[in-house]
N, C-alpha and C positions, 0 to 999 in steps of 0.2 A: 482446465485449459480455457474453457469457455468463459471463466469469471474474470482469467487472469487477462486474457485479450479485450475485455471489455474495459478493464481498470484502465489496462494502456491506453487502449481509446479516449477515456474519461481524461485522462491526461494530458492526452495530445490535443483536444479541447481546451482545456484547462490553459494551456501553452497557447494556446492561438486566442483563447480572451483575454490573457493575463495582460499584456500590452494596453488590447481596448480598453481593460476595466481602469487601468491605470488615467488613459486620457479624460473617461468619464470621470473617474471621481475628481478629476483638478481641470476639465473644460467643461464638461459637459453638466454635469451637475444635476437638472431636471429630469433627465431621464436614467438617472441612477438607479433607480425602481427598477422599470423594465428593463434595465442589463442586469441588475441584478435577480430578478425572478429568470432571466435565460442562466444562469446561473445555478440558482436552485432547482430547476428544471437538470440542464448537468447532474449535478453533486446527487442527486436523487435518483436518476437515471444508472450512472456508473458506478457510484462511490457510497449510493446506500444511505445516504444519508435526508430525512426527512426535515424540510426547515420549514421555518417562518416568515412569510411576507413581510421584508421591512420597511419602517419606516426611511424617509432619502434621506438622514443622517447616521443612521444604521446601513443604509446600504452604499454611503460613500465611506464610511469608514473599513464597512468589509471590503468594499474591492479597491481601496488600496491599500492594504495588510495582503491581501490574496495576490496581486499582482507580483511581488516578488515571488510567492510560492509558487505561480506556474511557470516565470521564469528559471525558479529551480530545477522542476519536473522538465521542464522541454533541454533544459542541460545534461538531466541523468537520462529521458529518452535517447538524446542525443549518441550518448557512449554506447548505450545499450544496440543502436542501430549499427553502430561504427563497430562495433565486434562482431553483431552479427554479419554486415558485409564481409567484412575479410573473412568467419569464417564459408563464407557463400564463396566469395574468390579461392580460397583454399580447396575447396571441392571441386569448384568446377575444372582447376589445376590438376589434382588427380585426374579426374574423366580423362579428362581430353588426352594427357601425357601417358594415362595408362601406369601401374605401378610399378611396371619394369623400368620408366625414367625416372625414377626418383633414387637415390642413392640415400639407402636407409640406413648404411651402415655408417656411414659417414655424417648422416646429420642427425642421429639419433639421439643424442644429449639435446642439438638444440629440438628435435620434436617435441622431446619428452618436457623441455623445460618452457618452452612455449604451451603446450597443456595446461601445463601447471598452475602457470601466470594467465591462460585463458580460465579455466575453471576459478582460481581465486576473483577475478574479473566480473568472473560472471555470477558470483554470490556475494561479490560487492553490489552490483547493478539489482541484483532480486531485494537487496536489502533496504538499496537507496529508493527503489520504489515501494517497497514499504513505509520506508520514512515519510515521502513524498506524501502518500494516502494520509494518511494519520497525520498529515500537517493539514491537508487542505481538508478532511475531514474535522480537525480542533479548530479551524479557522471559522469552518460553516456555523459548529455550535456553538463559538463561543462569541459571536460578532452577528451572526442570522436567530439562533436558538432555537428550541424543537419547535414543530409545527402542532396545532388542536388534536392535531391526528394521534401526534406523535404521544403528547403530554395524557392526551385521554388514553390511548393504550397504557403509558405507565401506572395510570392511575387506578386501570381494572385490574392491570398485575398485582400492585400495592394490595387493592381489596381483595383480592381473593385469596393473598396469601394472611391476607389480616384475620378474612371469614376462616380458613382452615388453622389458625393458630388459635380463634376463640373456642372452635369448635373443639381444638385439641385442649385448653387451658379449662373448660366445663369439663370436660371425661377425666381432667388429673384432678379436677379440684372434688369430683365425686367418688372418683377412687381413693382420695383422702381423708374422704367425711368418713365414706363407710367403715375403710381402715382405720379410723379412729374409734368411732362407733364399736367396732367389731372386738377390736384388742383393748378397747378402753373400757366405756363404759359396759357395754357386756358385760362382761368377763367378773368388773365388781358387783353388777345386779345379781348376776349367777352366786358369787360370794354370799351378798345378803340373803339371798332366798337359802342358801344353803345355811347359814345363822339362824336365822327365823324358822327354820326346820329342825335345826338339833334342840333349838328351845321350846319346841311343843313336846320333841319326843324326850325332855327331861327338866321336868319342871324344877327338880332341885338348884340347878346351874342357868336358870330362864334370866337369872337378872345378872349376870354376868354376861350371859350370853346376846340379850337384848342391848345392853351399852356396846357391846361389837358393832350389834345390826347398827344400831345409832351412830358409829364413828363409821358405818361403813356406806351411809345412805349420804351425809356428810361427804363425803370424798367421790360417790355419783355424782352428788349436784356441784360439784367440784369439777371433775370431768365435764359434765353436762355444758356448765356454764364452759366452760375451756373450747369447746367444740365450737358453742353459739358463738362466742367470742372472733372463732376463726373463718364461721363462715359470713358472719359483718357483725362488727361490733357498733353495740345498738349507742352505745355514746357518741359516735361520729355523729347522729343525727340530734342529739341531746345536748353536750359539751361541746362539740368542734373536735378538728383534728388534733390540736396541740394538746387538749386533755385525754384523747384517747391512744394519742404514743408515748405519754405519760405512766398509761396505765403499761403501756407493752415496757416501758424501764422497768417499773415497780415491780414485775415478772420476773425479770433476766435476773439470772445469777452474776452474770458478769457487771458493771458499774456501765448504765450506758446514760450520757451527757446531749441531750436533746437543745439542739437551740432551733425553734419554729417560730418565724413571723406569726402576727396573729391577720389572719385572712380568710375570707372565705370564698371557695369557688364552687361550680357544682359537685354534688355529689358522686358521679361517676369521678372526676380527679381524686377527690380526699380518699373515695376507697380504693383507688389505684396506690398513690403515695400511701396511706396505711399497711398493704398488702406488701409493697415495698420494703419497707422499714422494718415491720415486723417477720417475715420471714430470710431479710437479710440480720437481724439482731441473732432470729435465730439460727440461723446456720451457723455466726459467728460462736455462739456459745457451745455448740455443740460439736464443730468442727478445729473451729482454728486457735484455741488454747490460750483465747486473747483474756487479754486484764482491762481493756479502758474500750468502750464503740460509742467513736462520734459520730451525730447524727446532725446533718444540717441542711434545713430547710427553707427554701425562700421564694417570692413569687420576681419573675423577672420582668421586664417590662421595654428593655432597652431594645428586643427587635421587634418589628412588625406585628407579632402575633404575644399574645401573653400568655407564659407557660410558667408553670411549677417546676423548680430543680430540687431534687432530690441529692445528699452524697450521703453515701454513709463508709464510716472508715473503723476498723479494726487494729491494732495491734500485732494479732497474729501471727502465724506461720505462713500465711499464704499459700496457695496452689488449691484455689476453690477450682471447681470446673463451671467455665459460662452453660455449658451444654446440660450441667446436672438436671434432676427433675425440679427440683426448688426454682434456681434460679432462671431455669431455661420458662417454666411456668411463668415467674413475673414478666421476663421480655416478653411471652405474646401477651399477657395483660396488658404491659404500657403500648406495645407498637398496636395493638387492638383500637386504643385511641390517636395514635397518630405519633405516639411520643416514641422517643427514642432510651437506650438501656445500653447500659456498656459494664464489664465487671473488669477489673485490672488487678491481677492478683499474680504476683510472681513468687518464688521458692524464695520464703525466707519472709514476707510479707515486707508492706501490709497489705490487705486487701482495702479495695475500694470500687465502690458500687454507685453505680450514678447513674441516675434517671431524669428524665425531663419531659416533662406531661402537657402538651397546650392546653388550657384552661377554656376553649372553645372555639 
C-alpha cells in the first residue's frame, strides 16, 4: 500500500514537471542540467530508479521524450481519480439515504453491471499505471543511464558470481582429475603390478607375461599423458592454439574440421577457447551421434573491446543440456573471464556452442 501510494505520488510529480521539462528543453535550454537532476532526484525517490548526471544535451533530449510520458501518467491518474470520486459519491449516497431508500430490487442488474464495469475499470487503471512506471522508468535509463552507484553494484554482483562459478569450475575440474586418475590409470597400474607378479611367481610363462606388463605400462603412459593433456595441454605454450586443437581432431573419432586464424592472445584466452573446443568435440562424439564437427575460430575486432569467438557446430541429434556438468563447467570458465557462452541445441539437431572470450 505504502509503495503503491508513493509511485502515485512519483507520478503526480511526474505530471506537474512534464510540462516544465517540455519548455526547458526548447526555451530554456542552460539549465536543462538542474531540471533534470530535480528529475533524477524524483525517479530515484518514487520509481527506484538510480541515474546518472547528464550531460545538457542528454538532459534536453530526456526531458523532452519524458514530457509526453508524464502527460500520459497525469491522464491515467486522471480516470483513476474520477472513479475514485464517484465511488466516494456513491457512499456517501448510501449513508446519508440509508439502505432502506434505495430500491434494490429494481436496480439490481444496473448495480451488478456497474460493478462490473467499475472493477474492469479499475484493473485497467492498476495496469495503466504500470505501464506508466515502466515507461518513465525505460525513459530514465535509456536517455539518463545508471548512475557509478548503480554500475559499481552491478559490477560486484558480476564478480562475485564469477568468484563462486570459479570456485565451483576448480572443485568439478578436480573431481575429474581424480576421477580420471581413480578409474583410469589406477586400475591399469593395479593390472601391471598384478602381471609383473604372476611373472615372478612363474618363471616358465615370465616372457609372455612380461610383454603384457610392457603393452600395459604402454597404455598408463597413454592414460597418463591423456589426463596431462586435460589438465593443460603443454603445446598451447610450445605450438600455439591452432596446433594443439589439431591435436584434440587427430583424437576424435568423429572427422572434426578446425579452421583457426593464426593469432596469439594471452594465455588465460587460448586455454579458455582450448577447454571450449575440446570438451565441446567431446561431448559431441560421445553424445550426439554426429558424423562431421565444425569448428571456427577467429579473433574480432570490429567492437571496442577485442575478443576471441569461438563456434563449434555438430551434425547431431541435438538436445545437449546447457546446464550438464561438462558444459555448465566451460560457462563459468569463459564468464570467469568476462566472456560470454550460449549452447543452442534443439531435438533433432544440430547443436551449436558459442563462445566469445575478450582478449584483455
Amino acid at each position: 500500500m505504502l509503495r503503491g501510494s508513493r509511485v502515485v505520488v512519483g507520478l503526480l510529480l511526474g505530471f506537474a514537471t512534464g510540462v516544465g521539462g517540455l519548455l526547458v528543453a526548447v526555451f530554456a535550454r542552460p539549465v536543462a542540467t538542474r531540471y533534470a537532476d530535480l528529475e533524477r532526484w524524483r525517479v530515484r525517490r518514487f520509481l527506484d530508479v538510480d541515474s546518472a548526471a547528464p550531460t545538457r544535451p542528454q538532459a534536453v533530449r530526456y526531458l523532452a521524450v519524458r514530457a509526453p510520458v508524464g502527460l500520459f501518467g497525469g491522464f491515467v491518474l486522471a480516470w483513476l481519480f474520477y472513479g475514485i470520486s464517484l465511488g466516494v459519491i456513491a457512499v456517501v449516497r448510501i449513508v446519508r439515504n440509508g439502505l432502506d431508500g434505495i430500491a434494490w430490487q429494481d436496480e439490481a442488474v444496473a448495480t451488478l453491471w456497474t460493478a462490473l464495469i467499475g472493477g474492469v475499470l479499475l484493473y485497467i487503471e492498476v495496469q495503466g499505471i504500470r505501464g506508466v512506471v515502466a515507461l518513465e522508468r525505460g525513459v530514465a535509463r535509456r536517455y539518463l543511464g545508471p548512475s557509478e552507484a548503480e554500475l559499481l553494484r552491478r559490477r560486484v554482483e558480476e564478480l562475485s558470481l564469477s568468484r563462486a562459478g570459479i570456485v565451483a569450475a576448480v572443485d568439478a575440474e578436480r573431481r575429474r582429475i581424480e576421477r580420471d586418475l581413480h578409474d583410469g590409470v589406477q586400475q591399469r597400474l593395479v593390472a601391471l603390478g598384478m602381471l609383473l607378479g604372476r611373472a615372478r611367481r612363474n618363471p616358465d610363462h615370465a616372457d609372455d607375461l612380461l610383454h603384457q606388463a610392457h603393452e600395459e605400462s604402454q597404455r598408463v603412459l597413454e592414460d597418463l599423458r591423456e589426463v596431462a593433456w586435460r589438465v593443460y595441454p603443454a603445446a598451447l605454450d610450445a605450438l600455439g592454439l591452432a596446433e594443439a586443437l589439431e591435436a584434440v581432431a587427430d583424437r576424435s573419432s568423429v572427422p572434426v574440421r578446425i579452421h583457426c586464424g593464426r593469432f596469439r592472445v594471452g594465455p588465460e584466452v587460448e586455454t579458455a577457447v582450448y577447454f571450449v573446443v575440446s570438451e565441446a568435440v567431446t561431448n559431441a562424439v560421445k553424445h550426439s551421434d554426429a558424423t562431421m564437427i565444425r569448428v571456427d575460430i577467429h579473433v574480432d575486432d570490429t567492437d571496442d573491446e577485442r575478443a576471441v569467438r569461438v563456434r563449434v557446430e555438430d551434425d547431431g541429434g541435438g538436445g545437449a543440456d546447457p546446464a550438464g556438468g561438462g558444459l555448465a563447467g566451460l560457462s563459468r570458465r569463459v564468464l570467469a573471464l568476462d566472456g560470454t557462452f550460449a549452447v543452442h541445441s534443439p531435438a533433432g539437431g544440430p547443436t551449436v556452442i558459442t563462445a566469445e572470450v575478450p582478449c584483455g
